[in-house]
C-alpha positions as CSV (number, residue, x, y, z in Angstrom):
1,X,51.6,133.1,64.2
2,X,54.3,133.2,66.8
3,X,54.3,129.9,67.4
4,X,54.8,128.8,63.9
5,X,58.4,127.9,62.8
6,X,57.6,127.4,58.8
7,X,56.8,130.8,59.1
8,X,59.1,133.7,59.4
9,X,57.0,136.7,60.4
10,X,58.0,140.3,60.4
11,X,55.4,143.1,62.3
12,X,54.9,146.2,61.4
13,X,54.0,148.8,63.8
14,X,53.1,152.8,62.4
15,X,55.1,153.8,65.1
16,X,52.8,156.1,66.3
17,X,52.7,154.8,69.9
18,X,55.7,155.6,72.1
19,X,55.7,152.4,74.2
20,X,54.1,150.0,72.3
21,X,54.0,146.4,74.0
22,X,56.4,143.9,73.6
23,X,56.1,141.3,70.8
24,X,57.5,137.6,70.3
25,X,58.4,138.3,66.5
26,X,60.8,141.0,65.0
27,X,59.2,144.4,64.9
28,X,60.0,147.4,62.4
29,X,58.4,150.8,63.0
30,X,57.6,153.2,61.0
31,X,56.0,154.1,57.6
32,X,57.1,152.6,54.2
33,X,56.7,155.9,51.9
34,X,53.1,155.0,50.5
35,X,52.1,152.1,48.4
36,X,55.5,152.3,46.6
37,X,57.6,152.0,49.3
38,X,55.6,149.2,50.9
39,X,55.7,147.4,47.1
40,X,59.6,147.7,47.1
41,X,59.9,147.1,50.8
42,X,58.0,143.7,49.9
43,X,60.3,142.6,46.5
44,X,63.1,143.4,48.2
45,X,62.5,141.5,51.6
46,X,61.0,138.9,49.5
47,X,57.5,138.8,51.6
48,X,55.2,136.2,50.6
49,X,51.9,137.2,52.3
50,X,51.0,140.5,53.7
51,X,47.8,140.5,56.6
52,X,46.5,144.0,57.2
53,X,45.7,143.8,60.8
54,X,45.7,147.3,61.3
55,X,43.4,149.7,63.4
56,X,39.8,150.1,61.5
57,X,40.2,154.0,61.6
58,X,43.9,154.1,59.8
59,X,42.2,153.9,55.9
60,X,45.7,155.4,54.3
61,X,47.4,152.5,55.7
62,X,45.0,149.8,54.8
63,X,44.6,151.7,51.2
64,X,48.5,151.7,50.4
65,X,48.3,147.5,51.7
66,X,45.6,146.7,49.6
67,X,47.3,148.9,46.2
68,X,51.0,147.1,47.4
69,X,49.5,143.8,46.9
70,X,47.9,144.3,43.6
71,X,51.5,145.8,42.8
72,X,53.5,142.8,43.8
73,X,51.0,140.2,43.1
74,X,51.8,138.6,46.5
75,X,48.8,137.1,48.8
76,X,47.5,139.5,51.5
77,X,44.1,140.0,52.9
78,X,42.9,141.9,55.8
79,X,41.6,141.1,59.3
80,X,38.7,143.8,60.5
81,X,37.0,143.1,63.3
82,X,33.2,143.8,63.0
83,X,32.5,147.2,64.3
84,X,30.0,147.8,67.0
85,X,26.2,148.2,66.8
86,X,23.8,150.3,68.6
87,X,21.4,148.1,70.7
88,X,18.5,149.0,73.3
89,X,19.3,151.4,75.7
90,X,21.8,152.8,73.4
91,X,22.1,157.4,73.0
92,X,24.2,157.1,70.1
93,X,24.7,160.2,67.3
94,X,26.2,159.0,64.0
95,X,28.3,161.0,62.7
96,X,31.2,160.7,59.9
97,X,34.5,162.4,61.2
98,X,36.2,164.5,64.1
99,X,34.7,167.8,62.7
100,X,31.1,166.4,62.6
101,X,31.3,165.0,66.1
102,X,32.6,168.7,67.2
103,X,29.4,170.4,66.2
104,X,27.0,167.2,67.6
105,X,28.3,168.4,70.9
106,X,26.5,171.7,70.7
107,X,27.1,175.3,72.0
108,X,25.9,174.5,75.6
109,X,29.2,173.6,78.1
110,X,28.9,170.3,78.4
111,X,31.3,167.6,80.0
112,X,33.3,165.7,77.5
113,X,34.9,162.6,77.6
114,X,37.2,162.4,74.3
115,X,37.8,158.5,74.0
116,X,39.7,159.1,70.8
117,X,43.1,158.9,71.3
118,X,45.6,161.6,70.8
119,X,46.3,162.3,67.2
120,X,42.6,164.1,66.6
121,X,41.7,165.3,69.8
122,X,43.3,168.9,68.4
123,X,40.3,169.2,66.5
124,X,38.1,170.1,69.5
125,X,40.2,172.8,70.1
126,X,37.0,174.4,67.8
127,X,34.6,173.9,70.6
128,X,36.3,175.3,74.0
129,X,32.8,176.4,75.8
130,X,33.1,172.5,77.0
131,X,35.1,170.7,79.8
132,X,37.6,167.5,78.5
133,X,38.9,164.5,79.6
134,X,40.7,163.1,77.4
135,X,42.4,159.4,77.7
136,X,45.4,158.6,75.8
137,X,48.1,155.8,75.4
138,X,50.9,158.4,75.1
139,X,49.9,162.5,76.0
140,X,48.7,164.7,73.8
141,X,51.5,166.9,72.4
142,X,51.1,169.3,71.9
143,X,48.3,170.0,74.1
144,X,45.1,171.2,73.8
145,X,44.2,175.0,73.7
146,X,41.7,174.8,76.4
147,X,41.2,176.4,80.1
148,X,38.6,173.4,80.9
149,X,40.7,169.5,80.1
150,X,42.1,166.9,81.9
151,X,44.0,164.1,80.8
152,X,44.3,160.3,81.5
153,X,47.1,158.2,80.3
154,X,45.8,154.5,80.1
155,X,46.2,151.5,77.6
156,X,42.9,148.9,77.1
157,X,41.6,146.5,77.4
158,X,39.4,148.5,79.8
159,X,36.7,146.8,82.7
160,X,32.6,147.7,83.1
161,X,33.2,149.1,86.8
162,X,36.2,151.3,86.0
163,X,34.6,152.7,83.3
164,X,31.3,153.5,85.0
165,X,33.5,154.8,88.2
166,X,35.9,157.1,85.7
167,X,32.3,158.4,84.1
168,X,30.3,159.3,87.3
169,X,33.8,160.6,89.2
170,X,34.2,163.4,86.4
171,X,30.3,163.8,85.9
172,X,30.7,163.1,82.2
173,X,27.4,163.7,79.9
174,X,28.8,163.0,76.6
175,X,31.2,160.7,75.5
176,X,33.0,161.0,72.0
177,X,34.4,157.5,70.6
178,X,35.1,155.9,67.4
179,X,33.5,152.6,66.2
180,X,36.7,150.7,66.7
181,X,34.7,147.3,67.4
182,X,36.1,144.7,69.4
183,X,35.9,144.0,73.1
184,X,39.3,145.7,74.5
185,X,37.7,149.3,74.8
186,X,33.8,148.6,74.6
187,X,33.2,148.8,78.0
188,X,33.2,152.4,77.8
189,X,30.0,152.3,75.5
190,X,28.5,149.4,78.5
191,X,29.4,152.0,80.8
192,X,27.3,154.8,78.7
193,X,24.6,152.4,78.1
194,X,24.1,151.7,82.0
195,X,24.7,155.7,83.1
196,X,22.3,156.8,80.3
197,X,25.1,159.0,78.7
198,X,25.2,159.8,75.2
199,X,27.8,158.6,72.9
200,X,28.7,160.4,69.4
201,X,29.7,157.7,67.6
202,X,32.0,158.3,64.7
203,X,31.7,156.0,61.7
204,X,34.5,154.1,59.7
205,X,35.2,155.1,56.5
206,X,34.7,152.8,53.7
207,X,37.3,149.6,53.5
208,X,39.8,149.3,51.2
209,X,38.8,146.7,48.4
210,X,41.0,143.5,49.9
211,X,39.6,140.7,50.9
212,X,39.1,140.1,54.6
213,X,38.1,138.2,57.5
214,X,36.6,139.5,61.0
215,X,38.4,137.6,63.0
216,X,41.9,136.0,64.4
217,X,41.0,132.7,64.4
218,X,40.0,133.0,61.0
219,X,42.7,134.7,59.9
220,X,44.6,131.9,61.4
221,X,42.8,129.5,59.1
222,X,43.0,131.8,56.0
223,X,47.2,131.8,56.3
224,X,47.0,128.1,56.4
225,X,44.8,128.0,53.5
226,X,47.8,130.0,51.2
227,X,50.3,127.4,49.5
228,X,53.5,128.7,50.3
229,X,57.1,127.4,49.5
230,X,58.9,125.5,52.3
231,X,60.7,129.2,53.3
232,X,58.0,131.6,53.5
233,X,57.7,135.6,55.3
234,X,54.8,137.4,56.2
235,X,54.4,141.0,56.8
């Protein structure tokens, strides 16, 4: 939506990321105080559409869009990219959250890749008989309680061959991942598919109740769809 002079467009990053990537709109970071805060910060900056194009495993965010938007009474609908499904060849364990994905990985020491960011990799803090690596955007702060981890700092999208290379250089047998969906980081699961490694797969909670579309090019069409006024903002 760059592009787009009728619009004016405002992002909004959580601000969780220390670096993030440069943009070609105006940025804000940083939370709104709940659904409240994001209603008032949308009355008062007179936002006329709000997209939720937020990351599939950040629910309190996409929750407090979805109840500013019944608030206001302003458009908004979200984009969620399809998440990923299990196909031939696949070693995948379901599970539901960080604390379920600890225990899949069982009490024998076992070499873990944690492909989950930073903000929940504390949680295997629980299981210490393994050996980590852990790959990040920004480090993991503070770090984990462990005698047996290593660390990688990397942004996506990631490649097939680097993947499989990272995997068979540390001798990993397990990877832990959420189903994120899109094509930026699946080359991991690829990877796991190919080496015959086994993936616990954490699940996405359920959606919050907003209409949606699975795509940017449809979420391109669906902002030309709205009738705006001749000024219009989008969040």
């Amino acid at each position: 939506m760059a592009g787009r002079a009728e619009l004016d467009v405002l992002l909004s990053l959580a601000g969780r990321t220390a670096t993030p990537l440069p943009h070609p709109v105006p940025v804000r970071s940083g939370g709104f105080g709940g659904a409240d805060g994001l209603a008032r910060f949308i009355v008062q900056e007179g936002i006329e559409l709000l997209v939720d194009a937020t990351h599939p495993f950040a629910p309190r965010i996409s929750a407090n869009a979805a109840e500013a938007v019944a608030k206001t009474g302003i458009a908004g609908f979200a984009l969620r990219r399809p998440a990923w499904e299990s196909v031939s060849g696949d070693r995948w364990i379901s599970v539901a959250d960080m604390p379920e994905a600890v225990k899949a990985l069982g009490a024998s020491p076992r070499r873990v890749f944690l492909a989950i960011g930073r903000q929940e990799a504390h949680h295997f803090n629980a299981a210490p008989q393994h050996d980590y690596l852990v790959r990040s955007v920004d480090p993991v702060d503070p770090p984990l309680q462990l005698q047996r981890v290593s660390y990688v700092l990397s942004m996506g999208p990631f490649h097939l061959e680097d993947e499989k290379r990272l995997l068979t250089e540390h001798g990993i047998e397990v990877i832990v991942a959420k189903n994120s969906g899109g094509d930026a980081t699946y080359a991991k699961i690829e990877a796991a598919r190919e080496l015959g490694i086994e993936v616990v797969m954490i699940r996405r909670a359920l959606p919050a109740n907003m209409e949606a579309v699975d795509s940017v090019a449809a979420a391109l069409r669906h902002v030309d769809q709205v009738a705006f006024p001749a000024a219009k903002r989008g969040v």
